[in-house]
C-alpha atoms as an extended CHARMM CRD file, in Angstrom:
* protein
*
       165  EXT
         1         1  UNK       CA              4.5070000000       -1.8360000000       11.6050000000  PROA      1               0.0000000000
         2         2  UNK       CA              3.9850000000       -5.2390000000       10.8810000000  PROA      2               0.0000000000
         3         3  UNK       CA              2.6710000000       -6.8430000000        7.4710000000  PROA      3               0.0000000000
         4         4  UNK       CA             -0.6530000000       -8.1610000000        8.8750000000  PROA      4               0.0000000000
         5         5  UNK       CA             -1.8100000000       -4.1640000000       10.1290000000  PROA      5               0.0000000000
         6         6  UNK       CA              0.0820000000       -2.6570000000        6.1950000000  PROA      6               0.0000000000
         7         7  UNK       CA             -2.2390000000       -5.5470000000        4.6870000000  PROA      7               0.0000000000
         8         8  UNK       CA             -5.4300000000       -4.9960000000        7.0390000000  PROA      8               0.0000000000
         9         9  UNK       CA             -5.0430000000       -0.9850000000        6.2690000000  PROA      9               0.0000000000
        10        10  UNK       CA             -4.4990000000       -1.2370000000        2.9380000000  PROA      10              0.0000000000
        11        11  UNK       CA             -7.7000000000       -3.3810000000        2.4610000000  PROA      11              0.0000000000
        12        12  UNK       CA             -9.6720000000       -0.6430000000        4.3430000000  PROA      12              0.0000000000
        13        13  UNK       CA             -7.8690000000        2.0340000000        2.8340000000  PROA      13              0.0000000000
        14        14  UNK       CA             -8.8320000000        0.5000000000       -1.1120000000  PROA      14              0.0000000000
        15        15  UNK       CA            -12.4030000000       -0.4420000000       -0.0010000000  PROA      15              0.0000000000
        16        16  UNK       CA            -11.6020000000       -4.2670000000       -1.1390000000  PROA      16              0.0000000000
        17        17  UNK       CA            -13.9220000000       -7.4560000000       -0.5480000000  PROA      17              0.0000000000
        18        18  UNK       CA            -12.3050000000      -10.8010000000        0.1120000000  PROA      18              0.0000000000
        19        19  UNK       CA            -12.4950000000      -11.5300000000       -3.7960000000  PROA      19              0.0000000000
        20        20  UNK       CA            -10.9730000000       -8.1280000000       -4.2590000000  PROA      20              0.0000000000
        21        21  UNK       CA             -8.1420000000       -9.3550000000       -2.2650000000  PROA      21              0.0000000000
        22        22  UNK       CA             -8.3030000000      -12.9130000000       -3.5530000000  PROA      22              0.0000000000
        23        23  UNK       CA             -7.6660000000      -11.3040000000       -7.3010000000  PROA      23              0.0000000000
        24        24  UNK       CA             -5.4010000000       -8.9620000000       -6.4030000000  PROA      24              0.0000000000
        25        25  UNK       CA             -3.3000000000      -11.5050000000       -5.1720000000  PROA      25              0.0000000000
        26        26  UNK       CA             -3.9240000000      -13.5250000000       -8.4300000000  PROA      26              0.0000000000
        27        27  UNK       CA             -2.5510000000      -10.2360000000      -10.2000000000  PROA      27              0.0000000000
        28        28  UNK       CA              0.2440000000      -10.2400000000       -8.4010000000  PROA      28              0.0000000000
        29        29  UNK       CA              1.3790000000      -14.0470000000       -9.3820000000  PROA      29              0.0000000000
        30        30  UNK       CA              0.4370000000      -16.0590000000       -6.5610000000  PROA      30              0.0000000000
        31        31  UNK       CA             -2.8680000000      -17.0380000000       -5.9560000000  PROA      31              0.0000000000
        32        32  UNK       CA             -4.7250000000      -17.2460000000       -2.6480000000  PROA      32              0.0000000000
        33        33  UNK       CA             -7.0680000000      -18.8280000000       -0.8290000000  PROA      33              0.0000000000
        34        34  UNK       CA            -10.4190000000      -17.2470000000        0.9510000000  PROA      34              0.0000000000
        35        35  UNK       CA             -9.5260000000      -18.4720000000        4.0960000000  PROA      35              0.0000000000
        36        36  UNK       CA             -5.4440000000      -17.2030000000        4.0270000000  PROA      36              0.0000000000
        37        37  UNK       CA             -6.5340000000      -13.9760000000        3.4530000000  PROA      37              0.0000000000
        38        38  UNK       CA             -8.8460000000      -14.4430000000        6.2090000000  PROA      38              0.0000000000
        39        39  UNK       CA             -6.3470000000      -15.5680000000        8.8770000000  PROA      39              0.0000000000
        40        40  UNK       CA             -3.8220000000      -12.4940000000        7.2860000000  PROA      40              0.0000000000
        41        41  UNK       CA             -6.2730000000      -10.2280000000        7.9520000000  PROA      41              0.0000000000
        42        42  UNK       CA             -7.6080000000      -11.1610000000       11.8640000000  PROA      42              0.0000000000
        43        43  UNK       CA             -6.0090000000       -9.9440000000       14.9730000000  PROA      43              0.0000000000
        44        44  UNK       CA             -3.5740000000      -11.1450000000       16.7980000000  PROA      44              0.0000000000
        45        45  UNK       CA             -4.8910000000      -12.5350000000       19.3000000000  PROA      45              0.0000000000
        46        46  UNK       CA             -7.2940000000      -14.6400000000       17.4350000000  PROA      46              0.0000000000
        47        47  UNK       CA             -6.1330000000      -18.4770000000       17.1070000000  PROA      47              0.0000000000
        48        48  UNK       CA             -6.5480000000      -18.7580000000       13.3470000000  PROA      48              0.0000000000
        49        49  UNK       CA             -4.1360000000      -15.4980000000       13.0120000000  PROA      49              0.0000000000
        50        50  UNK       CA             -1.4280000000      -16.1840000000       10.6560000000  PROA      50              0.0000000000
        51        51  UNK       CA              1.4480000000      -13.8570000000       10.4070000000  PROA      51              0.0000000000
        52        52  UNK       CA              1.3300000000      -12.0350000000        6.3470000000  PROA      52              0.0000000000
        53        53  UNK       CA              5.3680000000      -12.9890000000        5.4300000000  PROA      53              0.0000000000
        54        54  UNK       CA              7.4580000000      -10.4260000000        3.6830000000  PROA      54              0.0000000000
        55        55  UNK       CA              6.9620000000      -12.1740000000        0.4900000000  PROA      55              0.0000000000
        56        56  UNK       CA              3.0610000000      -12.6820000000        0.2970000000  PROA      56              0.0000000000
        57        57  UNK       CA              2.8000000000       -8.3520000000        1.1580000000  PROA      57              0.0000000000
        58        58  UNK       CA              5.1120000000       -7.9420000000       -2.0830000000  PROA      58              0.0000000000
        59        59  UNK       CA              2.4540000000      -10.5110000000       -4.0490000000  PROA      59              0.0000000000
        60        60  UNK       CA             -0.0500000000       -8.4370000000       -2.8690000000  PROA      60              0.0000000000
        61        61  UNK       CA              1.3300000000       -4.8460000000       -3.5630000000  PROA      61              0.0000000000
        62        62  UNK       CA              2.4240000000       -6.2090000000       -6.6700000000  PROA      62              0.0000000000
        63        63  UNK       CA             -0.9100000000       -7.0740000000       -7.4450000000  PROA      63              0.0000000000
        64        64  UNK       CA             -1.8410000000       -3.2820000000       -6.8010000000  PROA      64              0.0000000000
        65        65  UNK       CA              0.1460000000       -2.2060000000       -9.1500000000  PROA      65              0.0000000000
        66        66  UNK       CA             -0.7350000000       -4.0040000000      -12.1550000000  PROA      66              0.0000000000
        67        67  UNK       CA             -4.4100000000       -3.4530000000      -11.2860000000  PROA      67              0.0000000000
        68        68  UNK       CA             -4.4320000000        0.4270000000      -10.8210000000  PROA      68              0.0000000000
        69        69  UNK       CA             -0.9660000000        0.6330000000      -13.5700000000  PROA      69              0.0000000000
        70        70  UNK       CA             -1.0330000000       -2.4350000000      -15.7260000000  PROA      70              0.0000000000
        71        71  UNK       CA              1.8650000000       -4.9350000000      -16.2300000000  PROA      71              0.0000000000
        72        72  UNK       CA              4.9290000000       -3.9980000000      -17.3130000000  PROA      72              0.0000000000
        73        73  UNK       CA              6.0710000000       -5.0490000000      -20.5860000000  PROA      73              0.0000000000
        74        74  UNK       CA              3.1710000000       -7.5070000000      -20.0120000000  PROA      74              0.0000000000
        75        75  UNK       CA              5.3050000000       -9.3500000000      -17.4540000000  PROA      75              0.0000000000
        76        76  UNK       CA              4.1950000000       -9.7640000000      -13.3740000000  PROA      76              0.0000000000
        77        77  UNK       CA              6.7870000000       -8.0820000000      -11.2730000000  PROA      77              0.0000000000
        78        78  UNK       CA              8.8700000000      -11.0360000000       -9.0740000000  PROA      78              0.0000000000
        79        79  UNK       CA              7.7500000000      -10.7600000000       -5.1120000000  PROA      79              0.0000000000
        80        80  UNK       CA             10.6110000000       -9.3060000000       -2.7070000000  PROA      80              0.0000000000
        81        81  UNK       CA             11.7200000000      -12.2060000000       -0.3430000000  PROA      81              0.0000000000
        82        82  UNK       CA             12.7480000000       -9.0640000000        1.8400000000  PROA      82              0.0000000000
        83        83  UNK       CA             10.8850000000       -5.8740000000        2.6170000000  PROA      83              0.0000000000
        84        84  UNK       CA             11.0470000000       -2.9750000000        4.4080000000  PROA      84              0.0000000000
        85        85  UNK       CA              9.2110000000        0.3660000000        4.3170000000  PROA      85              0.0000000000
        86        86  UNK       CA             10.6570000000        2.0320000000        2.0560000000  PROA      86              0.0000000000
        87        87  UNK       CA             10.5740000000       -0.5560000000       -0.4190000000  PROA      87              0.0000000000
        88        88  UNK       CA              6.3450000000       -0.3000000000        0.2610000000  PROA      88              0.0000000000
        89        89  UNK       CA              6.2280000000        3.2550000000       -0.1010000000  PROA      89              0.0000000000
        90        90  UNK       CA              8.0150000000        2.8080000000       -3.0080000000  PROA      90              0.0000000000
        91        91  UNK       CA              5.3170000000        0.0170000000       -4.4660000000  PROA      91              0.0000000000
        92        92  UNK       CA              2.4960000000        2.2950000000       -3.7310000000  PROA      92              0.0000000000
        93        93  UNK       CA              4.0340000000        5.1530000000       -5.3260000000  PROA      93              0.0000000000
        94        94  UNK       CA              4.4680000000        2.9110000000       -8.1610000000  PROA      94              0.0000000000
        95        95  UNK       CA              0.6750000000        1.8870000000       -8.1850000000  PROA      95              0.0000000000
        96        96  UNK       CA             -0.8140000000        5.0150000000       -7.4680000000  PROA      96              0.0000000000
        97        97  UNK       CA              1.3770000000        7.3290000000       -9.9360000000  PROA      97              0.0000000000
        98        98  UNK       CA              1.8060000000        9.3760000000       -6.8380000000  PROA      98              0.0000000000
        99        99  UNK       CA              4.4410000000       12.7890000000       -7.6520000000  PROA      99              0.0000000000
       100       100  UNK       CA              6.4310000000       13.9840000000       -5.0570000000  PROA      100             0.0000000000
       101       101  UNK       CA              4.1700000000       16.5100000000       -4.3290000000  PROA      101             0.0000000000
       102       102  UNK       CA              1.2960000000       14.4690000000       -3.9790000000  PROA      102             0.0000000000
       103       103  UNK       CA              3.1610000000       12.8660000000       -1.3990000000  PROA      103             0.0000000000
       104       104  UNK       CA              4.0410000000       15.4320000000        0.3420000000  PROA      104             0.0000000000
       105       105  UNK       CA              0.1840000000       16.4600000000        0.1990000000  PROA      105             0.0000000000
       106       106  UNK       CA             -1.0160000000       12.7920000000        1.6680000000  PROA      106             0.0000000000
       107       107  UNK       CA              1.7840000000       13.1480000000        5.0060000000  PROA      107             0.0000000000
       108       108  UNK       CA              0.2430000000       16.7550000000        5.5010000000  PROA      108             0.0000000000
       109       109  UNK       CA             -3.5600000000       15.2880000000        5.6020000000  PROA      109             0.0000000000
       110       110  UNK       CA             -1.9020000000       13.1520000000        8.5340000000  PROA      110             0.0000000000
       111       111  UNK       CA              0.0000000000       16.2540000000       10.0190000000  PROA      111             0.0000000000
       112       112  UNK       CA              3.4410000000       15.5320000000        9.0280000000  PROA      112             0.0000000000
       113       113  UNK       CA              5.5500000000       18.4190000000        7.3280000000  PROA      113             0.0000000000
       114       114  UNK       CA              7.8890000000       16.5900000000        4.9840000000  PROA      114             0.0000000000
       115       115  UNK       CA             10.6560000000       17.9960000000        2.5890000000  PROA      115             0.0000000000
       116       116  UNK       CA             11.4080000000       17.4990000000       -0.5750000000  PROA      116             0.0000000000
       117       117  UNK       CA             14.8170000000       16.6810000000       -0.0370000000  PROA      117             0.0000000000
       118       118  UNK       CA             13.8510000000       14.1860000000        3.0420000000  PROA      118             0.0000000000
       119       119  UNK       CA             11.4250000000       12.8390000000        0.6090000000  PROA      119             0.0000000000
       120       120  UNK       CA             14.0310000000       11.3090000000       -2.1930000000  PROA      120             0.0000000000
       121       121  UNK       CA             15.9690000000       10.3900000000        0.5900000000  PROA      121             0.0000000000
       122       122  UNK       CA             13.1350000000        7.5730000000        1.0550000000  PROA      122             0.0000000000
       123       123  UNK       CA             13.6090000000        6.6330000000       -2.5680000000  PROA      123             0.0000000000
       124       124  UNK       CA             17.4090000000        6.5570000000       -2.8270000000  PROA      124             0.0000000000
       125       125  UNK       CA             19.7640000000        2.9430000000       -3.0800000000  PROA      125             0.0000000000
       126       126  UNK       CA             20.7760000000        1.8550000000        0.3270000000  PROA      126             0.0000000000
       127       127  UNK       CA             24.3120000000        2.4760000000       -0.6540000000  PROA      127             0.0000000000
       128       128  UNK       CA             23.4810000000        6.1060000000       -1.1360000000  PROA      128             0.0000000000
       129       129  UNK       CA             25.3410000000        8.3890000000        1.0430000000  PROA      129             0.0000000000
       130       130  UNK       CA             21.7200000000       10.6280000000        1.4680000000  PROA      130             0.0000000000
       131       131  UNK       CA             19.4840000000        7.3880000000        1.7060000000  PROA      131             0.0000000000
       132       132  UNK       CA             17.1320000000        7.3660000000        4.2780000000  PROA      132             0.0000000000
       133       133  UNK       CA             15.4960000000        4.8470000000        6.0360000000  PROA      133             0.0000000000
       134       134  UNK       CA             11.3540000000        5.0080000000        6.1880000000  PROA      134             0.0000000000
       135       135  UNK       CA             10.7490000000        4.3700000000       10.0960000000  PROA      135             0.0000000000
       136       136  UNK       CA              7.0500000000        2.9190000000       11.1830000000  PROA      136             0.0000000000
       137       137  UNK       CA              5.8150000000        6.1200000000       12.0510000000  PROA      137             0.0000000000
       138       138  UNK       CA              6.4100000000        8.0150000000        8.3340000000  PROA      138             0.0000000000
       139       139  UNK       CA              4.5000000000        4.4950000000        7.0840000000  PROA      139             0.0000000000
       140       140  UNK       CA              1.8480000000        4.7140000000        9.4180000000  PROA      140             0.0000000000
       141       141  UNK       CA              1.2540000000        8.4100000000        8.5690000000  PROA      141             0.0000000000
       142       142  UNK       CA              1.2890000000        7.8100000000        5.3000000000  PROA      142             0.0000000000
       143       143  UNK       CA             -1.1280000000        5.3340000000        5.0870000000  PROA      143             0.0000000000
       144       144  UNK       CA             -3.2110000000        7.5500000000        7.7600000000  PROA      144             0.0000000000
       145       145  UNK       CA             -3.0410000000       10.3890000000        5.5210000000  PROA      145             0.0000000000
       146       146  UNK       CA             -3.7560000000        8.2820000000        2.1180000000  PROA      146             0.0000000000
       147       147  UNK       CA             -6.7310000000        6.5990000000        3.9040000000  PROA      147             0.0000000000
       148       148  UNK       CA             -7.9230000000       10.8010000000        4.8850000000  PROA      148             0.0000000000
       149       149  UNK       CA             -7.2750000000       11.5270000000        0.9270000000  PROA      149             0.0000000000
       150       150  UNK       CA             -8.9900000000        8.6400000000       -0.6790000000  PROA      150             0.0000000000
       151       151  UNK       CA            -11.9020000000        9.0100000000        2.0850000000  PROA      151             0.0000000000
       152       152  UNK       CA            -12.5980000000       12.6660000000        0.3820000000  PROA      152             0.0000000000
       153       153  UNK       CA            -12.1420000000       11.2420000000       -2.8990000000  PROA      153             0.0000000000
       154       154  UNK       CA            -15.0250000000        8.7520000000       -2.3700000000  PROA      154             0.0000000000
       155       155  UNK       CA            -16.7380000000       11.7330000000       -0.6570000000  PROA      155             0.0000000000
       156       156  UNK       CA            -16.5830000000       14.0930000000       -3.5220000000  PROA      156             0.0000000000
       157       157  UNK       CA            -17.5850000000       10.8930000000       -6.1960000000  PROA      157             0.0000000000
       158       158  UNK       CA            -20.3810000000       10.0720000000       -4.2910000000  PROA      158             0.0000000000
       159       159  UNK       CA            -21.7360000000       13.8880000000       -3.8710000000  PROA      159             0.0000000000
       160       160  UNK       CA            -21.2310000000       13.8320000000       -7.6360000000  PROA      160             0.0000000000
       161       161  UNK       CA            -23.0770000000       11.5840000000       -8.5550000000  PROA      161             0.0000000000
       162       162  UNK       CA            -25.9290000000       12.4340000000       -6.5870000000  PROA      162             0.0000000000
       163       163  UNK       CA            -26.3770000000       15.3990000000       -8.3820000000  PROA      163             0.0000000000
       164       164  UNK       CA            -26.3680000000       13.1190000000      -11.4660000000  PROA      164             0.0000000000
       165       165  UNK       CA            -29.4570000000       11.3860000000      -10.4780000000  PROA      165             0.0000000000
């Protein structure tokens, strides 16, 4: 998967407006611009596409996490010049307070059967003789079956508070 679709999903998958994504950014120590998050977030094939760097998806999933979990010992966590999948799944789990089982629960919604075991292989140092690397396919399930899960949530929110009215 590339960074532009992870961003583009993600943005769906939170229900976030350009100044959503404009702040989250900010949260996550570098601002941007209305019209880079524009070009980030437009297809390929469009001429004012401009390819979302490894560094500027860190900002931004750093930015998720302090706005859903807060800053760290009030500090905004430094942006990975490098990054791979399982280093996102690992930022979202992070952000989201997800437990093992809740991710197991999320790659079901998408139809993936995942183990415990497999799962903290995802999590462990490279170096680890067990790690595992996250291939596009787990990440695009994932965010397929997180998009299914926070779909229902909105669901059940919004049926609730019909009944409040």
């Amino acid at each position: 998967m590339d960074n532009n679709d992870i961003l583009r999903r993600l943005r769906f998958i939170l229900n976030l407006s350009d100044d959503a994504m404009i702040d989250t950014y900010a949260k996550g120590g570098a601002p941007v611009t209305r019209a880079e998050v524009s070009d980030w977030l437009k297809k390929e094939q469009d001429v004012d596409f401009k390819e979302v760097v490894d560094v500027n998806l860190a900002t931004f999933l750093n930015g998720v996490i302090v706005n859903y979990r807060g800053k760290k010992d009030g500090v905004t966590p430094e942006a990975e010049m490098v990054l791979d999948n399982n280093t996102i799944l690992r930022k979202l789990k992070i952000a989201f307070n997800f437990k093992s089982d809740e991710l197991i629960y999320i790659w079901k919604k998408a139809d993936v059967e995942i183990s415990e075991t497999e799962l903290s292989a995802f999590f462990r140092k490279k170096t680890h003789a067990k790690y595992k690397y996250l291939n596009d396919q787990y990440l695009r399930k994932f965010l397929k079956g997180f998009q299914i899960q926070r779909k229902t949530q909105r669901e059940k929110e919004e049926k609730r508070n019909s009944y409040k009215k």
